[in-house]
Backbone bond lengths (Angstrom), bond angles and torsions (degrees), N, CA, C in turn:
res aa  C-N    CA-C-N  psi(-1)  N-CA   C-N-CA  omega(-1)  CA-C   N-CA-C  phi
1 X - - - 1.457 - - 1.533 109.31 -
2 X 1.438 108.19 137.10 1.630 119.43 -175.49 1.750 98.54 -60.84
3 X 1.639 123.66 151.53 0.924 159.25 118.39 1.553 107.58 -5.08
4 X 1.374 112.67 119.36 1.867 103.29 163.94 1.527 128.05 -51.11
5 X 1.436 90.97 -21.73 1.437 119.73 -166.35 1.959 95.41 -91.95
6 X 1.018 111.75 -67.91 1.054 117.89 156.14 2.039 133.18 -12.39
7 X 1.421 100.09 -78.68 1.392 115.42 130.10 1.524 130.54 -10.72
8 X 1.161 107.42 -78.70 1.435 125.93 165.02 1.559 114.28 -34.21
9 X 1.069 111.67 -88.03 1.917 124.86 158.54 1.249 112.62 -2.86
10 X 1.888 101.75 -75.39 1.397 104.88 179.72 1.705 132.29 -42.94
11 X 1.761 94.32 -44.75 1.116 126.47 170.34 2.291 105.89 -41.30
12 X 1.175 103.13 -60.19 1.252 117.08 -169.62 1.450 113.08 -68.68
13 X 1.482 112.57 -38.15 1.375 122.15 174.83 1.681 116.57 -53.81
14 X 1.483 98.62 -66.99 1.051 104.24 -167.79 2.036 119.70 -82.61
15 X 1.350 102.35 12.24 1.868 119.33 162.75 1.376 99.55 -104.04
16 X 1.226 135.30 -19.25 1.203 129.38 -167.80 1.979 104.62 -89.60
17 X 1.500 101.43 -7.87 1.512 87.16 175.22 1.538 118.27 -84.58
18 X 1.193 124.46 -17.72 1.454 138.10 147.28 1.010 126.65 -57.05
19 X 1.578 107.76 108.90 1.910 112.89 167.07 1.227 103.88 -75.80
20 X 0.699 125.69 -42.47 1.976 127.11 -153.24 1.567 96.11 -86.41
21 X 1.414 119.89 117.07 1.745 139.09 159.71 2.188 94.05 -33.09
22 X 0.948 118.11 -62.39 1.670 117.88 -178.12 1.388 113.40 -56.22
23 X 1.668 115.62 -30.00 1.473 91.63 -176.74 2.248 103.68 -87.48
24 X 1.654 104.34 -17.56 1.083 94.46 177.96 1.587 119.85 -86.68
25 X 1.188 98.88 -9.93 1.808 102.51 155.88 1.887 114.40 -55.60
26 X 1.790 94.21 -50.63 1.506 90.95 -178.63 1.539 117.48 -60.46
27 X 1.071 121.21 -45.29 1.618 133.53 146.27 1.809 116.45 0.94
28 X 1.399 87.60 -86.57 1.632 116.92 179.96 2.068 106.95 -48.57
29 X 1.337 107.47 -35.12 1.218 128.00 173.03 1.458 127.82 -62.48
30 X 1.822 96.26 -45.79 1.460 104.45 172.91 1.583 124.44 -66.16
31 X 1.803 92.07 -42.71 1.166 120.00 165.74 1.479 110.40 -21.91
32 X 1.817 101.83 -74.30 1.709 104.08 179.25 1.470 122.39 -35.61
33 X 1.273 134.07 -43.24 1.403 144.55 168.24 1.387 108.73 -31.99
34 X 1.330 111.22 -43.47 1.768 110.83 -169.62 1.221 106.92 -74.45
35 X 2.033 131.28 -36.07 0.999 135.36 -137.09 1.856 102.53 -63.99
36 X 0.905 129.63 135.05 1.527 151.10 145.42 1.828 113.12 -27.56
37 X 1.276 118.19 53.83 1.311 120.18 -171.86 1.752 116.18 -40.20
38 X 1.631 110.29 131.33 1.423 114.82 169.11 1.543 114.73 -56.06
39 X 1.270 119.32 125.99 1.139 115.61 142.20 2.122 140.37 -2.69
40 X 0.801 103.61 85.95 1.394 74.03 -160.01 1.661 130.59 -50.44
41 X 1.159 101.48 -1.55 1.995 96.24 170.37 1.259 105.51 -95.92
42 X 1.102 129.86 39.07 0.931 130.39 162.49 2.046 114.85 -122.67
43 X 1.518 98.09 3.20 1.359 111.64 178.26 1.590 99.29 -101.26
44 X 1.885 107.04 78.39 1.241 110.90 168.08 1.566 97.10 -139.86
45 X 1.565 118.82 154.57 1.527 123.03 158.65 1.320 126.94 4.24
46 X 1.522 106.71 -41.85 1.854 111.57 -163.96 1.514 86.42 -88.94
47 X 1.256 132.05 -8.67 1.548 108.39 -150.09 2.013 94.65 -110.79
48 X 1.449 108.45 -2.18 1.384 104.15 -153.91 1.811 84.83 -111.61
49 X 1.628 93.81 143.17 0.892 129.85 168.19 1.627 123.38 -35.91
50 X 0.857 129.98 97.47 1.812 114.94 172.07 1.456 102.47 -103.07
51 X 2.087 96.68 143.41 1.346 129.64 -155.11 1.395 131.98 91.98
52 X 1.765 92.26 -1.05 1.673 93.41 -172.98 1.159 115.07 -107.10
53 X 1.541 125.77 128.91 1.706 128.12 -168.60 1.255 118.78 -57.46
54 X 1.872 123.24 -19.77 0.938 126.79 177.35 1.811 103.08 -117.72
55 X 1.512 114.58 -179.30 1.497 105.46 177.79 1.333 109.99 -103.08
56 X 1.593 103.01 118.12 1.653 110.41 168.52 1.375 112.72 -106.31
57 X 1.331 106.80 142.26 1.225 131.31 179.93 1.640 122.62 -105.91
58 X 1.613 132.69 110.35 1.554 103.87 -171.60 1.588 82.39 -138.73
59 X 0.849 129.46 -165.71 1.426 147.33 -136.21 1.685 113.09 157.22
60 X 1.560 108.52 135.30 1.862 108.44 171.16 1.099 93.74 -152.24
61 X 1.381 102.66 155.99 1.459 125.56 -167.13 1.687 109.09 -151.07
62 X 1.318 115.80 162.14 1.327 100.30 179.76 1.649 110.64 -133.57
63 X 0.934 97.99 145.11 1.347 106.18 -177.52 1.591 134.55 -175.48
64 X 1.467 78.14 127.39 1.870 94.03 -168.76 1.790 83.80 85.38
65 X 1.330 138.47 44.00 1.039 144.29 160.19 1.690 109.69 59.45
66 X 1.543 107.72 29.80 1.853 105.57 -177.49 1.369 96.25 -134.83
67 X 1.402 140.77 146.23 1.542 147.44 177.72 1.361 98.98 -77.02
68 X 1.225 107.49 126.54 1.643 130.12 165.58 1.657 86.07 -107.00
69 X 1.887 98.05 137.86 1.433 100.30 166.47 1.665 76.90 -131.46
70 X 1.527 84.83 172.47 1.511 128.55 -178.29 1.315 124.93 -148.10
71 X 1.382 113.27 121.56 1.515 104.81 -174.97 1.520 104.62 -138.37
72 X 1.614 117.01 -176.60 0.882 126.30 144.93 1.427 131.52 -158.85
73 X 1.415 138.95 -172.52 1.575 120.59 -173.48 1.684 100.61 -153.08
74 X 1.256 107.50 138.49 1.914 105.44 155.28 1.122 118.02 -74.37
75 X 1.487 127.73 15.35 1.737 137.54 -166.58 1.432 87.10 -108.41
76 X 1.404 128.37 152.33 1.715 111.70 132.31 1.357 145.21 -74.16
77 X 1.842 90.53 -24.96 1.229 119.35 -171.10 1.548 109.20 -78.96
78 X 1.422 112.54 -29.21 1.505 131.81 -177.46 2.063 99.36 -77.95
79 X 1.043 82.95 -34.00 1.736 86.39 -168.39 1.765 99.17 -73.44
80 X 1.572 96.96 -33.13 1.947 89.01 -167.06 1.595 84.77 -87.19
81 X 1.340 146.35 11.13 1.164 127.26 174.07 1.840 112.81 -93.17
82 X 1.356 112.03 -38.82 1.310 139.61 172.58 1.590 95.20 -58.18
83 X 0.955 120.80 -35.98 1.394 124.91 -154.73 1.580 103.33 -96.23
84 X 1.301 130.41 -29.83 1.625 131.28 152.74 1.276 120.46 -68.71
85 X 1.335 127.39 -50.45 1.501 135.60 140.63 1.435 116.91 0.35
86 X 1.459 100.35 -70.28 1.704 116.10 -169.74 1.649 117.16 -69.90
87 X 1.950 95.29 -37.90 0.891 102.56 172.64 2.044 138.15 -48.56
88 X 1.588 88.36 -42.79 1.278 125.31 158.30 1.230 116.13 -50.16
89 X 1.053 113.32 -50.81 1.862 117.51 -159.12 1.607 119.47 -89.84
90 X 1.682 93.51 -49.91 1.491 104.02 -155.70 1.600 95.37 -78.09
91 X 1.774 107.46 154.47 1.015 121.47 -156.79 0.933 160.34 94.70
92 X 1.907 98.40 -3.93 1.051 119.18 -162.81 1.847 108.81 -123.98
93 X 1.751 127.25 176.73 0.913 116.75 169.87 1.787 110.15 -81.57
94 X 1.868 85.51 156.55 1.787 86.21 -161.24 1.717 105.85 -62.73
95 X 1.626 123.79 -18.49 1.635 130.45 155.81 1.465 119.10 -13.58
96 X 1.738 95.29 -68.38 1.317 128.47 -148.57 1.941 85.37 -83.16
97 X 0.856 103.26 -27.76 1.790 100.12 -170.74 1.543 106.07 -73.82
98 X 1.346 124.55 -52.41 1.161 151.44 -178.41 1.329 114.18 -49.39
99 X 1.494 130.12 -59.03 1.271 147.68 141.42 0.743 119.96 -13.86
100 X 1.881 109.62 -77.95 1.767 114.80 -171.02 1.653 123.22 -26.34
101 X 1.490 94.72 137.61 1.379 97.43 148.42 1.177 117.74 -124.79
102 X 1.727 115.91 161.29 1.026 118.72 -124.09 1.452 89.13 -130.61
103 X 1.635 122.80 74.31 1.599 119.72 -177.91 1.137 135.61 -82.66
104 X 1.269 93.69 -6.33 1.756 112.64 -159.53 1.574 108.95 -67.98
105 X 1.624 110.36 -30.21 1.330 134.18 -177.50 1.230 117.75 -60.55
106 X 1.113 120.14 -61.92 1.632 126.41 162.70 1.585 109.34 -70.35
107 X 0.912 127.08 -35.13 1.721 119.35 164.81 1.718 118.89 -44.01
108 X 1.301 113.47 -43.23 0.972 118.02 -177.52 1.377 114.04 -110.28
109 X 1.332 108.62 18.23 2.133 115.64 157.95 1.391 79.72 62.57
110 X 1.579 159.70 59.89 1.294 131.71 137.99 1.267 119.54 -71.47
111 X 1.461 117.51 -41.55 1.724 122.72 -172.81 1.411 99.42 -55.58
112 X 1.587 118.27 -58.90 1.552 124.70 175.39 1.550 105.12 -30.50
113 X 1.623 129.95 -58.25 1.103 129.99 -177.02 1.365 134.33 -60.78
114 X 1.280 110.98 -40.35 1.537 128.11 168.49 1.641 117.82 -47.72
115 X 1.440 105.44 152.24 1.430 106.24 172.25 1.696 98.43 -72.57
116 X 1.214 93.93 158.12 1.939 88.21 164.24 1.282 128.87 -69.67
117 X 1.471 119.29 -1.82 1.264 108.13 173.06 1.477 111.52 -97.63
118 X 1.357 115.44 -23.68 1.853 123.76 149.55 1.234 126.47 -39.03
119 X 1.859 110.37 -45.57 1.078 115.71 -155.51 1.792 98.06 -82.91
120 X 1.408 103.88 -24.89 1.799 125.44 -173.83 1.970 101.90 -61.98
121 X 1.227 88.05 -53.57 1.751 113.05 168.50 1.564 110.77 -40.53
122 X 1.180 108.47 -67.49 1.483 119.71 -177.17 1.449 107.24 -60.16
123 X 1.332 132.57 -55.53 1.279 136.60 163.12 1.552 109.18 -29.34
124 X 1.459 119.22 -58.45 1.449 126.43 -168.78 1.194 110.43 -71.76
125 X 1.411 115.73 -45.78 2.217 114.15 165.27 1.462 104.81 -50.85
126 X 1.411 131.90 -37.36 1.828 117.99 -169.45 1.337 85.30 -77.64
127 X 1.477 138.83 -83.50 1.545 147.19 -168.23 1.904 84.07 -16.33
128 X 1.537 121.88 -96.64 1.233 135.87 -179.38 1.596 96.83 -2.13
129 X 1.520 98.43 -75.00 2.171 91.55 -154.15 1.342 103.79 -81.62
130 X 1.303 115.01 -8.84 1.707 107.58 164.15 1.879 122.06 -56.25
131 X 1.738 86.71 -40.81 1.765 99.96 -162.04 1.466 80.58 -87.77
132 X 0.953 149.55 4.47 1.488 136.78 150.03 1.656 120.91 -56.87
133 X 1.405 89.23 -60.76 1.702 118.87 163.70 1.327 122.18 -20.44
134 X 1.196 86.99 -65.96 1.790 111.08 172.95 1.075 120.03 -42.66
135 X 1.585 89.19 -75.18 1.696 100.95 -176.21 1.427 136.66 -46.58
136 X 1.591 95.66 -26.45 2.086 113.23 -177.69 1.308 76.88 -98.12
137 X 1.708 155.76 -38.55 1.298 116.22 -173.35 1.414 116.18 -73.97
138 X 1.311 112.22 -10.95 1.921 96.91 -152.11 1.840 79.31 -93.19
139 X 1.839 124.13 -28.33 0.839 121.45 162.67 1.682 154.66 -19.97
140 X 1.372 86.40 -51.96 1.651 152.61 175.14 1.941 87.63 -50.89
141 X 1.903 99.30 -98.01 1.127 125.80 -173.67 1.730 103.21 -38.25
142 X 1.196 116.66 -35.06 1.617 117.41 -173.77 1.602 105.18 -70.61
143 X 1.000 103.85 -59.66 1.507 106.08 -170.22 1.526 107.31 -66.98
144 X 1.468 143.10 -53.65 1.240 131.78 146.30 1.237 123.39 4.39
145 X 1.712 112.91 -57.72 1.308 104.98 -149.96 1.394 115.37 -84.53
């Protein structure tokens, strides 16, 4: 299994063959197609994103001791963003989630691109699957002990 970091790269390589901001929108778009759809009971208040212009939805769970997320969005653009995110993340131990950093973002000028209330959004999905992170690690450490 690829590297977060790893991940990342790929991530950069393959946005980086697009000059034009529209074809890497279309990109970010296709992206959404892959995303791992939430559950739908899990499309309530607790599950949605705050700061985001559109409604995101994510969800984590753990299993076999690695965070599966799940999301979803009424955006497309929000959904193919959630949807690189996840791509990034899910699968992994909640440690390794927590840790990450997250370069790929500024590598590929998206925050630059976003409106600011997108870019506020995007901020609030990493915060979101981080405090997921947390929670199954400090989780983690409890039950261990």
């Amino acid at each position: 299994m690829k590297t977060i970091q790893e991940i990342q790269e790929d991530i950069i390589d393959e946005i980086s063959i697009f000059d034009d901001w529209m074809d890497k929108y279309n990109y970010i778009i296709e992206i959404a197609k892959e995303l791992p759809l939430i559950d739908e009971k899990f499309k309530t208040p607790q599950y949605i994103i705050d700061g985001c212009q559109s409604k995101v939805w994510i969800n984590a769970e753990l299993i076999d001791g690695k965070l599966m997320y799940t999301a979803d969005s009424d955006a497309i653009i929000s959904k193919g963003i959630i949807a690189l995110l996840i791509k990034v993340m899910s699968g992994r131990v909640p440690s390794e989630v927590k840790d990450a950093e997250l370069f790929f973002i500024e590598k590929i000028g998206l925050r630059e691109n976003l409106s600011p209330n997108r870019a506020n959004g995007l901020v609030s999905m990493i915060k979101q699957m981080k405090l997921f992170a947390i929670a199954y690690d400090a989780k983690n450490k409890l039950t261990s002990n």
